[in-house]
Structures are given as structure tokens and as C-alpha cells.
C-alpha positions as CSV (number, residue, x, y, z in Angstrom):
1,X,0.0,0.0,0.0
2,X,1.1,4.1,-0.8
3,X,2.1,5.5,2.1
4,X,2.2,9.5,1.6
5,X,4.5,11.5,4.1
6,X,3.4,14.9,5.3
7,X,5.6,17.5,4.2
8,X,7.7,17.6,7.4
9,X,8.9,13.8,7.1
10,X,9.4,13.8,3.6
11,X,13.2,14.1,2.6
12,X,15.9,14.7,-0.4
13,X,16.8,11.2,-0.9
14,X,19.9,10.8,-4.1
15,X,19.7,7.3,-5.6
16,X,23.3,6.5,-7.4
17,X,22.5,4.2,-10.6
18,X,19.8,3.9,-13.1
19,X,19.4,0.3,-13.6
20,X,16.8,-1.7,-13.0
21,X,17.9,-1.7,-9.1
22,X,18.0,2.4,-9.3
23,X,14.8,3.1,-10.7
24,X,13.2,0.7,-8.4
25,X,14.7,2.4,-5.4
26,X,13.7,5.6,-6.8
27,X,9.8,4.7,-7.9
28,X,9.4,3.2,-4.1
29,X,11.0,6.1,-2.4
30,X,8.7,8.1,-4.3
31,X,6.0,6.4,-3.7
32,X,6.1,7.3,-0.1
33,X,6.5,10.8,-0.9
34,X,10.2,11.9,-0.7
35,X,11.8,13.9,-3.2
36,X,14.1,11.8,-5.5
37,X,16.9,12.4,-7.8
38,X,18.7,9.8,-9.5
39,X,22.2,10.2,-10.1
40,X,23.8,8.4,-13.2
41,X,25.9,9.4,-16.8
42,X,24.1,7.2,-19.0
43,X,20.3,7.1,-20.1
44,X,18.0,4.7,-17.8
45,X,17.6,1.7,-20.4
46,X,20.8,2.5,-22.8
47,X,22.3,-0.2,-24.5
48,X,25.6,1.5,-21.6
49,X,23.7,-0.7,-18.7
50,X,23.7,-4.0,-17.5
51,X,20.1,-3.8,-17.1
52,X,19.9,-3.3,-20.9
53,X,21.6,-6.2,-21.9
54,X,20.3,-8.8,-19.7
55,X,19.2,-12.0,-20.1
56,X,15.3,-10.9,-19.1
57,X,14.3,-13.6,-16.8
58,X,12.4,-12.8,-13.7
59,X,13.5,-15.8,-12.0
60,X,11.5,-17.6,-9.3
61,X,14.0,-20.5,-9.2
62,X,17.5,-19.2,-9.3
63,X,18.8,-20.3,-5.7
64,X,22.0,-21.4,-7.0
65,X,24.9,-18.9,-5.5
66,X,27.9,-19.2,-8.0
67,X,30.6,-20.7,-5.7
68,X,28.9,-23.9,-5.4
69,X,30.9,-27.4,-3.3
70,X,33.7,-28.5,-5.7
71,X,34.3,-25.3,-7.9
72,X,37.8,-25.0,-6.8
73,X,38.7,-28.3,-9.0
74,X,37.8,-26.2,-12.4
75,X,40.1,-23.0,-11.1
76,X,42.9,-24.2,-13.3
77,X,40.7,-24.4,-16.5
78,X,38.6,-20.9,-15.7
79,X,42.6,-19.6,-16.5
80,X,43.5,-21.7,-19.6
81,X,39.9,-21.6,-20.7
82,X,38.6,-18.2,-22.2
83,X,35.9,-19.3,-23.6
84,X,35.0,-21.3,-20.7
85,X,31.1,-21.2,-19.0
86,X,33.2,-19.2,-16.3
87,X,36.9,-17.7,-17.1
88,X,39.1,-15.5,-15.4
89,X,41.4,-13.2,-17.1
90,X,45.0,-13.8,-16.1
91,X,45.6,-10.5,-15.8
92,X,43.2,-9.7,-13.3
93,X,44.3,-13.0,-11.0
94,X,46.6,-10.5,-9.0
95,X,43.5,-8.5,-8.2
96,X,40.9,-10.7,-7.7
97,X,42.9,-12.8,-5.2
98,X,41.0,-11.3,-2.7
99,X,37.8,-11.6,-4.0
100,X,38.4,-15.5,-4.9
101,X,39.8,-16.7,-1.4
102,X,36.7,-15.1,0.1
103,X,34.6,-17.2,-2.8
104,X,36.2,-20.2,-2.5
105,X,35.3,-20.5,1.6
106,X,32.0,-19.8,0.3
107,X,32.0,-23.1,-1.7
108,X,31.2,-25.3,2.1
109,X,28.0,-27.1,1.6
110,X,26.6,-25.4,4.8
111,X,27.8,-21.5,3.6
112,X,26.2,-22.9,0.2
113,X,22.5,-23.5,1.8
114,X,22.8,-19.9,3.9
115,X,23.4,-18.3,0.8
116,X,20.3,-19.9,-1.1
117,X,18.3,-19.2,1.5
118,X,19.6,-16.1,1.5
119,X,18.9,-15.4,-2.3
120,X,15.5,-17.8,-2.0
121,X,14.4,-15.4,0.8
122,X,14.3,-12.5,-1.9
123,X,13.2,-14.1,-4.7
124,X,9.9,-15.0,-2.7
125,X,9.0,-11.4,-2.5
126,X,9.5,-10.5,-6.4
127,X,6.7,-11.0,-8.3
128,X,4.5,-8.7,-5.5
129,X,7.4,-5.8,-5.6
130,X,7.0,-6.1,-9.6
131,X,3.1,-6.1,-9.9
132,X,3.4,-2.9,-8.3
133,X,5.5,-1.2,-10.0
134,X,4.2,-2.6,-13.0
135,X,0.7,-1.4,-12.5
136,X,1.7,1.8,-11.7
137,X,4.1,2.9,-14.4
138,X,1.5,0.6,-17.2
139,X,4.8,-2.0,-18.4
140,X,2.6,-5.1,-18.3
141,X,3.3,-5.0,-22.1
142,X,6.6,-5.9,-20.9
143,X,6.4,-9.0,-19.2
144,X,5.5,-12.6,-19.4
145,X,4.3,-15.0,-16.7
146,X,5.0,-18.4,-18.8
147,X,7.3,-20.2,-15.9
148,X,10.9,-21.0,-17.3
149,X,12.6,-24.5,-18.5
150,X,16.0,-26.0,-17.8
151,X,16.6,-28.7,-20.1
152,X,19.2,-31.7,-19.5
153,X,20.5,-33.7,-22.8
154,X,21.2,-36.7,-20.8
155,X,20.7,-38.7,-18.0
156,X,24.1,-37.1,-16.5
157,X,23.4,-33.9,-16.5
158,X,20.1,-34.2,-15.0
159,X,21.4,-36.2,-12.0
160,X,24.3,-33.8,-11.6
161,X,21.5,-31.0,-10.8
162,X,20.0,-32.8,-8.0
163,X,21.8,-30.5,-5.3
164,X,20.1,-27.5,-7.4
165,X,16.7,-29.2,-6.9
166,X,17.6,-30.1,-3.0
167,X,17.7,-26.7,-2.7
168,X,14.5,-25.2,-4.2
169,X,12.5,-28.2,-2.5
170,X,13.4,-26.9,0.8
171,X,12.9,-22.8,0.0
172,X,9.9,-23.9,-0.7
173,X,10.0,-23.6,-5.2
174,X,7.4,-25.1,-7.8
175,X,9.1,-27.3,-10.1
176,X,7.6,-30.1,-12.4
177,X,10.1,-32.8,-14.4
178,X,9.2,-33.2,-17.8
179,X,10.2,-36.1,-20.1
180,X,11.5,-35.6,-23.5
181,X,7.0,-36.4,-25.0
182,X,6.1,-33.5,-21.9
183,X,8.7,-31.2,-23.0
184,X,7.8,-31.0,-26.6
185,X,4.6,-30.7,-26.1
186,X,5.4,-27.8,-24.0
187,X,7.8,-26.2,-25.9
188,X,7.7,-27.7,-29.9
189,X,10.3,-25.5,-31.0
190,X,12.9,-27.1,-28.9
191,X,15.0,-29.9,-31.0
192,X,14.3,-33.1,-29.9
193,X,17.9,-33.6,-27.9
194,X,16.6,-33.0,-24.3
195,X,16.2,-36.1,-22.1
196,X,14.8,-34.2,-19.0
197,X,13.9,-30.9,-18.4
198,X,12.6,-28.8,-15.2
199,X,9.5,-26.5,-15.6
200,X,9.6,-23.5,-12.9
201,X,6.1,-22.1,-12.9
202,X,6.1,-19.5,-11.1
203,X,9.4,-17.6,-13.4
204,X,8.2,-15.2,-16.0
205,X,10.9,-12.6,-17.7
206,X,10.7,-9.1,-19.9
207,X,10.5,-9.2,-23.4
208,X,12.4,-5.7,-23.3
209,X,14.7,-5.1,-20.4
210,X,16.1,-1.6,-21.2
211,X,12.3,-0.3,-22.3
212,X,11.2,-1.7,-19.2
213,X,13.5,0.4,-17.3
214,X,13.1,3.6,-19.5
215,X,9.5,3.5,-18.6
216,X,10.1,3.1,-15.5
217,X,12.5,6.3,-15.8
218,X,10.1,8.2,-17.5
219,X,7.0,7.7,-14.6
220,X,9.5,8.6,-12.5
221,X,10.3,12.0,-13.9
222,X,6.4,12.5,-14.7
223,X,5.6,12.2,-11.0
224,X,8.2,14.9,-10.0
225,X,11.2,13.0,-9.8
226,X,14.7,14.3,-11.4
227,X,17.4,12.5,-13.4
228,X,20.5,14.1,-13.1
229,X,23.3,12.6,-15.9
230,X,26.6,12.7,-14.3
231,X,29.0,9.9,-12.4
232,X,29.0,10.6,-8.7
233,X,32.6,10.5,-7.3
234,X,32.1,11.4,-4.0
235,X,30.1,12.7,-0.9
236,X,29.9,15.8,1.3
237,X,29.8,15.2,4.9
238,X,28.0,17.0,7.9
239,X,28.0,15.6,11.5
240,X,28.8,12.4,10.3
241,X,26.3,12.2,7.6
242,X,25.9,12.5,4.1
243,X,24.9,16.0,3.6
244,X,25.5,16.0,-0.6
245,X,26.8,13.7,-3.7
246,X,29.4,14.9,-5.9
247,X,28.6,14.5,-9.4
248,X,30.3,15.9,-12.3
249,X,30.4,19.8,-11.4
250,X,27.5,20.1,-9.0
251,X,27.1,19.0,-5.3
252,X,23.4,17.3,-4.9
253,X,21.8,18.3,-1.4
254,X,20.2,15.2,0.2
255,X,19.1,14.2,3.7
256,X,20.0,10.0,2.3
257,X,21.7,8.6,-0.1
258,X,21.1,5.0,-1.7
259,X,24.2,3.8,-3.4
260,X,22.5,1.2,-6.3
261,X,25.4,1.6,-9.2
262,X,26.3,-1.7,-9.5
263,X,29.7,-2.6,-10.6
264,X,31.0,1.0,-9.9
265,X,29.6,0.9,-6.2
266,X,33.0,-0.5,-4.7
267,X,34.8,3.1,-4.8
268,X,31.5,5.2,-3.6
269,X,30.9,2.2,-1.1
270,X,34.7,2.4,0.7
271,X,34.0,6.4,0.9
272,X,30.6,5.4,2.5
273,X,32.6,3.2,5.2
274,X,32.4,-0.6,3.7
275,X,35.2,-1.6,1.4
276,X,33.4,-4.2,-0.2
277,X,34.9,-7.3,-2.5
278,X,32.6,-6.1,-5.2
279,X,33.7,-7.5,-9.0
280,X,32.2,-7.3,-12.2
281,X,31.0,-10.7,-13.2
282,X,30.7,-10.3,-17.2
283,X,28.0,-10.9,-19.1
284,X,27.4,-11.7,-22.9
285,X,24.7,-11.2,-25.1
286,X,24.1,-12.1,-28.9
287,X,20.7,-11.5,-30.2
288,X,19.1,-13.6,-33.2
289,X,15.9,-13.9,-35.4
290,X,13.0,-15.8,-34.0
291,X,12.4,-19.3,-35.7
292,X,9.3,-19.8,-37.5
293,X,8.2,-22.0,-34.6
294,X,9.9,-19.8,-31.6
295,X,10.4,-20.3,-27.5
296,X,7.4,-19.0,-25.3
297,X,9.7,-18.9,-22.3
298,X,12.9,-18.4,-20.8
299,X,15.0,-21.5,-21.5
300,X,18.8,-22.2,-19.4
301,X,20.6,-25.4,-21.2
302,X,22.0,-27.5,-18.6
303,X,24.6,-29.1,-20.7
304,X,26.2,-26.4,-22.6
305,X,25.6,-23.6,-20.2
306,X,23.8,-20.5,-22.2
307,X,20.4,-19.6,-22.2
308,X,17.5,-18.0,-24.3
309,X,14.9,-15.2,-23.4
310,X,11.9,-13.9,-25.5
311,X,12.7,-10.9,-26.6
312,X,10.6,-8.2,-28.5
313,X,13.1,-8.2,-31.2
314,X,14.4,-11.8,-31.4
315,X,16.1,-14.4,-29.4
316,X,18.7,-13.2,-26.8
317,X,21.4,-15.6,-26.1
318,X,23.0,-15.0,-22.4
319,X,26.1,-17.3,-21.4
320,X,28.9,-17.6,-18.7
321,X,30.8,-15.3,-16.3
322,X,34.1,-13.9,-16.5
323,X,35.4,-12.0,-14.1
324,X,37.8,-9.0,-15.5
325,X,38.9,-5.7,-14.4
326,X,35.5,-3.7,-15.0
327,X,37.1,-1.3,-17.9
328,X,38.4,-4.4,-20.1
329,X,38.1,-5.1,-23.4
330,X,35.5,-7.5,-24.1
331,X,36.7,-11.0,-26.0
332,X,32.9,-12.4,-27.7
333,X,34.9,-15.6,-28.6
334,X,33.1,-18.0,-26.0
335,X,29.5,-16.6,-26.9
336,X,29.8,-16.9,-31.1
337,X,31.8,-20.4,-30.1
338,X,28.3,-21.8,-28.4
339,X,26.1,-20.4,-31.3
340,X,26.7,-23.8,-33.5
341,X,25.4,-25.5,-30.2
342,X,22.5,-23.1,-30.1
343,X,21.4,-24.2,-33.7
344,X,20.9,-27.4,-32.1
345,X,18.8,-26.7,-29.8
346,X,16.2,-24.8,-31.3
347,X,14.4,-25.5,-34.8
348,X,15.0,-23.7,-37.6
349,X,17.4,-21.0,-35.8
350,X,18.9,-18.5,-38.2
351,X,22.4,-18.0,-36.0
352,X,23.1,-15.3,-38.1
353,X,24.5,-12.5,-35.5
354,X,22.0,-9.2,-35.2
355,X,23.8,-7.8,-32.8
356,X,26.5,-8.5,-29.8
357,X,26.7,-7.2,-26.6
358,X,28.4,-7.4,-22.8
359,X,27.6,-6.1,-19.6
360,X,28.8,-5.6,-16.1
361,X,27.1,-7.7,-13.3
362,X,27.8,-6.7,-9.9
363,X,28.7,-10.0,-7.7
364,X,29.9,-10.1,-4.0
365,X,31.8,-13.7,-3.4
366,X,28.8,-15.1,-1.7
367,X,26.1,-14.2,-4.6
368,X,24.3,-12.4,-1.7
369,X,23.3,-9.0,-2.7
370,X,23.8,-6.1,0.0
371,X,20.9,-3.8,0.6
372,X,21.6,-2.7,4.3
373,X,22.6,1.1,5.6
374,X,25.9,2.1,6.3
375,X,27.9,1.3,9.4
376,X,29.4,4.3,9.3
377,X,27.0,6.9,8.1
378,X,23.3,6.7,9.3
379,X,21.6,8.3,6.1
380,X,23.6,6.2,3.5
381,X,22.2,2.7,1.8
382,X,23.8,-0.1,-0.2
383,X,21.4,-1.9,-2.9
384,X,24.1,-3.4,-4.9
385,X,25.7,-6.8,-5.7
386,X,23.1,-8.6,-7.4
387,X,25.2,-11.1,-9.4
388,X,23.2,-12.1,-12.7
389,X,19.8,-11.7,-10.7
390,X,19.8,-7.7,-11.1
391,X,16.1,-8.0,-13.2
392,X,14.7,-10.0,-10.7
393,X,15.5,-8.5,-7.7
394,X,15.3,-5.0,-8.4
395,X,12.1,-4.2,-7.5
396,X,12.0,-6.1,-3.9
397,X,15.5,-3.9,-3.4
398,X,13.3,-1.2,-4.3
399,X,10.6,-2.1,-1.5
400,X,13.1,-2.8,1.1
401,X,14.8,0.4,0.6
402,X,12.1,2.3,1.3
403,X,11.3,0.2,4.3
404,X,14.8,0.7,5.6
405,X,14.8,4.5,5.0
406,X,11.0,4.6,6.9
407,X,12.3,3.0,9.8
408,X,9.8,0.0,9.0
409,X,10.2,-4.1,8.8
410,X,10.7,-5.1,5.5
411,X,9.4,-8.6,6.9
412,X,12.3,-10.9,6.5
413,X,15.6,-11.2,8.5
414,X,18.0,-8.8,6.8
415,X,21.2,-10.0,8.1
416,X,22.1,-12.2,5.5
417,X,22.4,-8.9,3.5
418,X,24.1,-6.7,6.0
419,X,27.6,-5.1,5.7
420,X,29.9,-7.0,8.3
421,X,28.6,-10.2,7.4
């Protein structure tokens, strides 16, 4: 429910980043009547944002954290690999170091479960933080409520997933298993290679990520809010408290801050007291034609890792990680290497390459966003760190934001997702 402020309790809150996390901040903050400005150089929805380029699912079922028991045996290919399902640059080992001894500790089966729960504990409050920011800025054009598939080309794979379906049984996930006569029946346009698969009923996704969060932008600005398109470097200070952001040539007044850039929130979040083991986990993207007969729902194949979303304008092919300096070159060899594979998997796919694409996940070692305030400065909030689950989770950030700023219970236990953790 809209709860309106008087005048007296309503505040200049500055929102760093607008993503999909951002501009959910900002719409709920709003909602309860403060005065908003979002802080960011690039155009809500450009094709300059993660959220732009994301896969598009609205996942109800990702409770996988990446550092998952046994990872540390593939370390030595992620290096030789580049075109691995998840690489790591060689010249960014130095600098990672820190981030991947924190990861691998968070590869013990019982820091594993905490961490899904963690992530489950979120995901169970998406779908109601989305239908109302849905209704309210009109994007139900933009999504789809079709469940999602994982599909298994042998009996291998599918058993090897059994921990992943351990750990949606006990969070409390749908899931139905399909054999190969169910699955294509569900979805004909898949090639008849899949064994098993896994329907998630309650996933859905957006058919167009960056218009979804341009819209967003734009109901934002109608209702008073103000965009303000410059990088924020730093803070001003008063009393111990954020009293104004820095960005490009101005100084923005505000009585709170909410730092939600993603993979740029490590420097802002150090000067806000929390040096964070923030890194960009990279993303790729290639989109292609529909098929004749096309998907109706967002599809992740087990076997050779990549995934497909339902896109306004085609197919989007999402696959692997690589974790790089944030500024590096991207290297498209491992996604155009899996396209061959992704002709295979889906009748009468045209792989012909419309357009190519990479973006910038923010990822904490645990795959635990943070979306706590501060421990240094009372007035300042952290809502970044969402791995590869930014579209999902954005609006439930949103919502908890604003309960965090009001001083109300955002009704689950928020330490998993505090600071010193």
C-alpha cells in the first residue's frame, strides 16, 4: 500500500544508478513521498547498462549462489579456458585474489544453503514488488508470466543437478520434471535432444529489459522525480552524515543517499565506510531472429551452459561469467563459439549475429546482494551486488529500501544482506 508522508517527514533522498535496481529504489522512495533524484551518466535503459543487456528472466527458481561445493577443482581451467562457461582473465588474478579466497570459503556445503536461502528469501518477494511497480508505471506489455525451463540432454546432466533441486524443494520452489513427449509438447520449438527438463512455474521474464526500465524512468520524472546525468565521485559530509553527492560539477543536497550503481559501487561504497569485494562478473549477449516456430519462455541449457529469453526483437542468447577488471576489453569468442550449439537446440534457428553485446554484473563472493545502511553513516544505503539476478531482484530492493529508510520491517531477517557479514 502508498504511504504518503506529510511534508515535514518527507526528505531529499539521491539514488546512485539507473538500472533496473535504481529506478526501483527511486519509484518506491517516491512512492512514499520523498523527493528523488537519480544520479547516473548514462540514459535509464541504454544499451551503456547492465540492465539493458540482460538476459530478461524474472527468476523464481535461481537459488544457486555461484561458488557452489567443488568449484575449486575447475580454477585451473577458468585460467587456460577463455571461452569457458566461467573464465578468469590472467591478468586480473593478482586482483581478484582477494575476491576468490573469500569465494572459495563460500564453496562449504553449509555456507552454500545460507546463501540460497539467502537469495530464495528474496526471490519470494519479487513477483508482488513487480506487480506494483508494473501497475503503476502501465509496463505489463513488458512482461510474461509463462514459468521458465532447464533442459538436460542426458541422463548425467540431470542427476548432476540434484543438489540445485535439494535446494529449491526446501525454499519452498514449484518445479515439475518433464520427459523428453512432456517437454515437446510444451515447448515444440525445442530440438528433440533434451532427455529431461525442469518446468519452474512460477518464473516469467521481460521481453524488453532496457524499455522496461526507461519507462520506469520516465513515470518517474512524470511524478516529479529528477534525473541528473553525471557519475558521482564522492560525498559531502555533515555531522557524520551524508549531507550532498558529488557528481560531475554540481554538489546534490540530500538528507539520504542509496548507493545502487552496481559494478561501480566499490569506490562510492569504501568512501561510505564498507570496502566491499565487489567485481564485475561479465555478461554476454548475442541476439538472433526468432524461428518460425519460436520459444514462449525463458529457457537455461544444462549441458552447454547458455540460455535463451523472448525478446521483443528476437532471441537473446545469455552465457557464462568472466570476471575482468570492469574497464576491459570485451573478448565475444566464447559466446559466437556456443552459437553452433544453439542451432541445435532450437528448430530452424537462423544464428546469423543481429547484434552483440556485454555487460557488467555486480557479484559479491557469496552471490548475496547487500541492501543494508551504512555502518558508518546513518543516512547512507547499499542496494548493490546482485550477481546475474539484477532483473529479478530490483524491485523487492526497491521495496526494502524504502522500508529501511522509513524505519519499517521489510518482513524478512535482513542479516544475511548486511555489511559485516
Amino acid at each position: 500500500m502508498e504511504t504518503k508522508l506529510n511534508s515535514s517527514e518527507a526528505r531529499d533522498i539521491a539514488v546512485i544508478g539507473a538500472g533496473i535496481v535504481g529506478m526501483s529504489c527511486a519509484l518506491f522512495l517516491q512512492r512514499d513521498g520523498h523527493r528523488v533524484t537519480v544520479i547516473d551518466p548514462v540514459e535509464p535503459g541504454s544499451d551503456a547498462q547492465t540492465s539493458f543487456g540482460n538476459a530478461g528472466s524474472i527468476s523464481m527458481s535461481s537459488v544457486l549462489p555461484t561458488a557452489l561445493p567443488g568449484i575449486w577443482r575447475k580454477l585451473p581451467k577458468m585460467l587456460a579456458d577463455p571461452t569457458g562457461p566461467l573464465a578468469i582473465r590472467w591478468r586480473y588474478l593478482a586482483t581478484l585474489a582477494p575476491f576468490l579466497v573469500s569465494f572459495l570459503r563460500n564453496t562449504a556445503r553449509g555456507r552454500v544453503e545460507a546463501n540460497s536461502r539467502a537469495i530464495a528469501a528474496l526471490i519470494n518477494g519479487v513477483f508482488d514488488a513487480y506487480d506494483t511497480l508494473v501497475a503503476e508505471t502501465g509496463t505489463q506489455d513488458l512482461i510474461i508470466r509463462r514459468g521458465s525451463l532447464k533442459v538436460y540432454k542426458t541422463d548425467r546432466s540431470f542427476a548432476a543437478a540434484a543438489f540445485e533441486r535439494k535446494l529449491l524443494s526446501e525454499n519452498g520452489f514449484e518445479f515439475e520434471i518433464l520427459n523428453s513427449d512432456e517437454l515437446r509438447q510444451l515447448e515444440p520449438a525445442l530440438a528433440p535432444i533434451f532427455e529431461h527438463a525442469m518446468y519452474l512455474p512460477q518464473s516469467g521474464g521481460s521481453t524488453n529489459p532496457g524499455q522496461l526500465v526507461r519507462r520506469f524512468a520516465e513515470h518517474f520524472v512524470a511524478r516529479g522525480g529528477t534525473i541528473h546525468r553525471a557519475r558521482a565521485t564522492g560525498f559531502q559530509f555533515t555531522d557524520g552524515s551524508v549531507s550532498a553527492v558529488i557528481a560531475g560539477s554540481q554538489n546534490i543536497a540530500a538528507d539520504a543517499v542509496v548507493l545502487a550503481a552496481g559494478s561501480w559501487s566499490r569506490g562510492l561504497a569504501r568512501q561510505l565506510g564498507a570496502p566491499v569485494m565487489l567485481e564485475a562478473e561479465r555478461g554476454y549477449h548475442v541476439m538472433l531472429a526468432k524461428p518460425p516456430v519460436t520459444l514462449q519462455r525463458f529457457t537455461m541449457f544444462a549441458d552447454t551452459q547458455f540460455a535463451l529469453g523472448v525478446h521483443d526483437d528476437g532471441l537473446r542468447v545469455t552465457t557464462g561469467v568472466e570476471y575482468a577488471s570492469v574497464d576491459a576489453p570485451p573478448d565475444y569468442r566464447r559466446i559466437r563459439a556456443l552459437l553452433p550449439q544453439v542451432a541445435e537446440s532450437v528448430r530452424g534457428l537462423d544464428i546469423t549475429e543481429r547484434s552483440i553485446w556485454m555487460g557488467r554484473r555486480p557479484t559479491l563472493p557469496n552471490s548475496v546482494p547487500m541492501i543494508a545502511r551504512s555502518p558508518r553513516h546513518a543516512n547512507a544505503y547499499f542496494a548493490f551486488g546482485h550477481s546475474h539476478l539484477g532483473l529479478t531482484m530490483g524491485p523487492v530492493t526497491g521495496r526494502i529500501i524504502a522500508d529501511l529508510v522509513a524505519n519499517r520491517d521489510p518482513g524478512i531477517d535482513m542479516t544475511p544482506y548486511r555489511v559485516n557479514r
